[in-house]
C-alpha positions as CSV (number, residue, x, y, z in Angstrom):
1,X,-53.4,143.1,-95.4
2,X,-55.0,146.4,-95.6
3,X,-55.8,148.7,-92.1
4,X,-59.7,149.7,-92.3
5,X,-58.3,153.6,-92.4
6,X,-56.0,153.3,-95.4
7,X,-58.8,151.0,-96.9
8,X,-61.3,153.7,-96.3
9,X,-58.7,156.8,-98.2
10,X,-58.7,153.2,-101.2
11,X,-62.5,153.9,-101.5
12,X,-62.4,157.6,-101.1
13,X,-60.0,157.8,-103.7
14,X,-61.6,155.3,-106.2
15,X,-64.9,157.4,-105.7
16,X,-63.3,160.3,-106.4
17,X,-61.6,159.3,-109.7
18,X,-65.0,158.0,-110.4
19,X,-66.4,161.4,-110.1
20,X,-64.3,162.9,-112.3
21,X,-65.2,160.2,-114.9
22,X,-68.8,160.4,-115.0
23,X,-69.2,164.0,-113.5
24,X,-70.4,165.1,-110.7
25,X,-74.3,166.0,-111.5
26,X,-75.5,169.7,-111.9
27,X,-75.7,171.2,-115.6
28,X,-74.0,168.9,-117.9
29,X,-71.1,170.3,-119.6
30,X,-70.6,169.5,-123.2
31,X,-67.7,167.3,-123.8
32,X,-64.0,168.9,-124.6
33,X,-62.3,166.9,-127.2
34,X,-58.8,167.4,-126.8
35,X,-56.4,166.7,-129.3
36,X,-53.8,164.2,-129.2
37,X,-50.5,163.8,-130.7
38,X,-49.9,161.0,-132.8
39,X,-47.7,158.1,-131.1
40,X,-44.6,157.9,-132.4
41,X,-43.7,154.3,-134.2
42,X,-40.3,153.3,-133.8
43,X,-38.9,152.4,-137.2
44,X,-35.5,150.8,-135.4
45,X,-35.6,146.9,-135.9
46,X,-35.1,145.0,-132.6
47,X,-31.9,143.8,-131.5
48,X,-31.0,140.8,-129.4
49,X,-28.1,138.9,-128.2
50,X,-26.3,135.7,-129.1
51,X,-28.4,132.9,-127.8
52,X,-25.2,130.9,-126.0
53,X,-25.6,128.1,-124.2
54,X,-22.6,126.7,-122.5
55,X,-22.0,122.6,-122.0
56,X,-20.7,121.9,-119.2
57,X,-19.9,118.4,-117.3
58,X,-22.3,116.6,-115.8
59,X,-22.6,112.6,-114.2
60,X,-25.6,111.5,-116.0
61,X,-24.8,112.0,-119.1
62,X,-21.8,112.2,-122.1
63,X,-21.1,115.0,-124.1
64,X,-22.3,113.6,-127.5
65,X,-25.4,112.9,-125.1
66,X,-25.5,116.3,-123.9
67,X,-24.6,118.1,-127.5
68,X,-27.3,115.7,-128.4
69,X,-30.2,116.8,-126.9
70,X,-29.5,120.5,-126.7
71,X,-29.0,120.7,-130.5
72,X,-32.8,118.9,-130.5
73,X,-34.1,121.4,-128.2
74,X,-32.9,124.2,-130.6
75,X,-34.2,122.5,-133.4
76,X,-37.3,122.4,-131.3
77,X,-36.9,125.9,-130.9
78,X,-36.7,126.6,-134.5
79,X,-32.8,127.3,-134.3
80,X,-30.3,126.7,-135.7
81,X,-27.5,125.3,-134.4
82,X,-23.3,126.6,-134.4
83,X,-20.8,124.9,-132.2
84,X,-18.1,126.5,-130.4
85,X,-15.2,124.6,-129.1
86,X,-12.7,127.4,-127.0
87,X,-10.5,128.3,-124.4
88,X,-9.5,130.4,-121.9
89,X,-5.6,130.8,-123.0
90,X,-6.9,131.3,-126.4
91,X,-6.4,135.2,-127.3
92,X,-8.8,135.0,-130.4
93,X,-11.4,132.8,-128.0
94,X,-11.4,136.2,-126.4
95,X,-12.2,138.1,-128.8
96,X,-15.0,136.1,-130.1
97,X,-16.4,136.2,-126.6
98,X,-16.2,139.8,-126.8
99,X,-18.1,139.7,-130.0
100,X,-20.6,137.3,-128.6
101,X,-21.5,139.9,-125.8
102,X,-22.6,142.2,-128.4
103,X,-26.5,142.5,-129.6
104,X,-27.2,142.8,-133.8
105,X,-30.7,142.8,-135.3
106,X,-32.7,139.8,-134.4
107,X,-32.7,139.2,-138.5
108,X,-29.2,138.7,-138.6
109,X,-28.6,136.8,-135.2
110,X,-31.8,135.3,-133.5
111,X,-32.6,132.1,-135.1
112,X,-29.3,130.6,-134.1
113,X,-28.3,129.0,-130.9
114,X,-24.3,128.7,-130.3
115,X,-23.7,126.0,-128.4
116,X,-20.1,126.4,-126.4
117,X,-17.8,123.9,-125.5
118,X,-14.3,125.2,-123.0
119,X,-11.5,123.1,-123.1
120,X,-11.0,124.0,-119.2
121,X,-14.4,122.8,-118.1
122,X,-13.4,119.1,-120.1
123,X,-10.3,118.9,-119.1
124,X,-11.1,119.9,-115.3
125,X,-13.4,117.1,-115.5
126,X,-10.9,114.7,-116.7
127,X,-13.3,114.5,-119.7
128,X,-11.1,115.7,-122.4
129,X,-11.7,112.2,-124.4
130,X,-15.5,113.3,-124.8
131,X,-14.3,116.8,-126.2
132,X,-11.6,116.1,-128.9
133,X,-14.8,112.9,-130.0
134,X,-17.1,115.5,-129.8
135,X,-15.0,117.6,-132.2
136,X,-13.2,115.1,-134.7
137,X,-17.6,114.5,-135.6
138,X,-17.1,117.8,-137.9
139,X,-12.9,117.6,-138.1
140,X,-9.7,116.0,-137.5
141,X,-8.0,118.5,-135.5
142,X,-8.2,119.0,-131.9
143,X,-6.2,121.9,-129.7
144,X,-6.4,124.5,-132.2
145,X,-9.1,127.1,-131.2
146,X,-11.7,128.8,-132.2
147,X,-13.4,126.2,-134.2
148,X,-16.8,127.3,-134.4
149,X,-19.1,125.6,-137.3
150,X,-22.3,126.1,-138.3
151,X,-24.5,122.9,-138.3
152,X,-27.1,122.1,-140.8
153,X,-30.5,120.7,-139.6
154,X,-28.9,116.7,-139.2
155,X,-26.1,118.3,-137.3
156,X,-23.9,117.7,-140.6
157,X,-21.3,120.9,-141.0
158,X,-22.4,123.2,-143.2
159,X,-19.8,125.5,-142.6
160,X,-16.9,126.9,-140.3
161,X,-16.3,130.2,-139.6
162,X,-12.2,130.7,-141.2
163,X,-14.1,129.1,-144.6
164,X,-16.7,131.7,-144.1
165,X,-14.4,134.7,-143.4
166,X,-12.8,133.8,-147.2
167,X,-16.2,133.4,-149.0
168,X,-17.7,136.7,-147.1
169,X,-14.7,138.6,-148.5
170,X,-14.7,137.6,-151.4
171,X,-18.3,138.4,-151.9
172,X,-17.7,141.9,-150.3
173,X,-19.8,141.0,-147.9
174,X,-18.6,141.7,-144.2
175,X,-16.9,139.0,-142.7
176,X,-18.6,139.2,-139.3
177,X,-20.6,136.4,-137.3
178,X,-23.7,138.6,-137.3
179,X,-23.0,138.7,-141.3
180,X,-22.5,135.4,-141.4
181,X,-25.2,133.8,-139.8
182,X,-27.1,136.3,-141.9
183,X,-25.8,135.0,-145.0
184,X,-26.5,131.7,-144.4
185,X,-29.9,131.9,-143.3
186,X,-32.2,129.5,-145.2
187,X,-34.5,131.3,-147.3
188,X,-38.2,132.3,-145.9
């Protein structure tokens, strides 16, 4: 709440600023135009970040539940959707954590949500059935790591990121992730 003394200096300062608006009577002054620089525009093309979302366990519902209905609020979202099943111990995990920490134009990266999957929060949770399931939907091995597949819209694979890294380079196209979800963007 306002004091009546610093709501009185309020009001003397509105009127005031008012005054220099309109003028303060006397002779009226013809009006100054003064010139303006132009605004710059910025030409750089917004970045963002990864959009990661990370499953973790909870009592109410199962993984495939869980993957589920995340990969429907992405769809939802107008994303689409690349799972990623890692770990802790795993040094190239790392690495790809590192990666997903970076920002890349929106272009390249923004419509796709990674949905992320650690074998330590599953197996912690004595849940490590609902994992390897979770994982043998797209492929039959389990424990090797990263596996991180991009999903098409019926949450089919369409592709995994080692076949990626061979058809990127042979293209001679970079094999990063921002690349690669660039390159497999659907067209507009």
């Amino acid at each position: 709440m306002m004091g009546p003394e610093r709501k009185d200096r309020s009001i003397g300062a509105a009127a005031w600023a008012l005054g220099l608006l309109l003028g303060c009577g006397g002779e009226s002054q013809p009006a100054v135009v003064q010139p303006v620089a132009p605004v710059a525009v910025s030409t750089a093309e917004a970045t963002v970040g990864y959009d990661l979302r990370r499953l973790r366990p909870r009592d109410e519902e199962t993984l495939a539940e869980m993957f589920d209905r995340q990969r429907a609020l992405a769809a939802k979202d107008g994303k689409r959707v690349a799972a990623l099943f890692s770990a802790d111990w795993c040094e190239p995990c790392r690495l790809l954590e590192t990666e997903l920490g970076n920002r890349h134009p929106a272009r390249q990266i923004g419509d796709v949500r990674i949905l992320e999957l650690k074998e330590e929060d599953w197996a912690a949770a004595t849940r490590m059935d609902e994992f390897d399931a979770l994982r043998k939907r797209w492929t039959g091995i389990t424990g090797s790591y990263p596996l991180l597949l991009l999903l098409d819209d019926a949450g089919k694979k369409r592709e995994e990121m080692k076949e990626a890294k061979d058809r990127l380079n042979a293209a001679g196209v970079p094999d990063t992730l921002a690349d690669w979800f660039a390159d497999t963007r659907p067209p507009a």
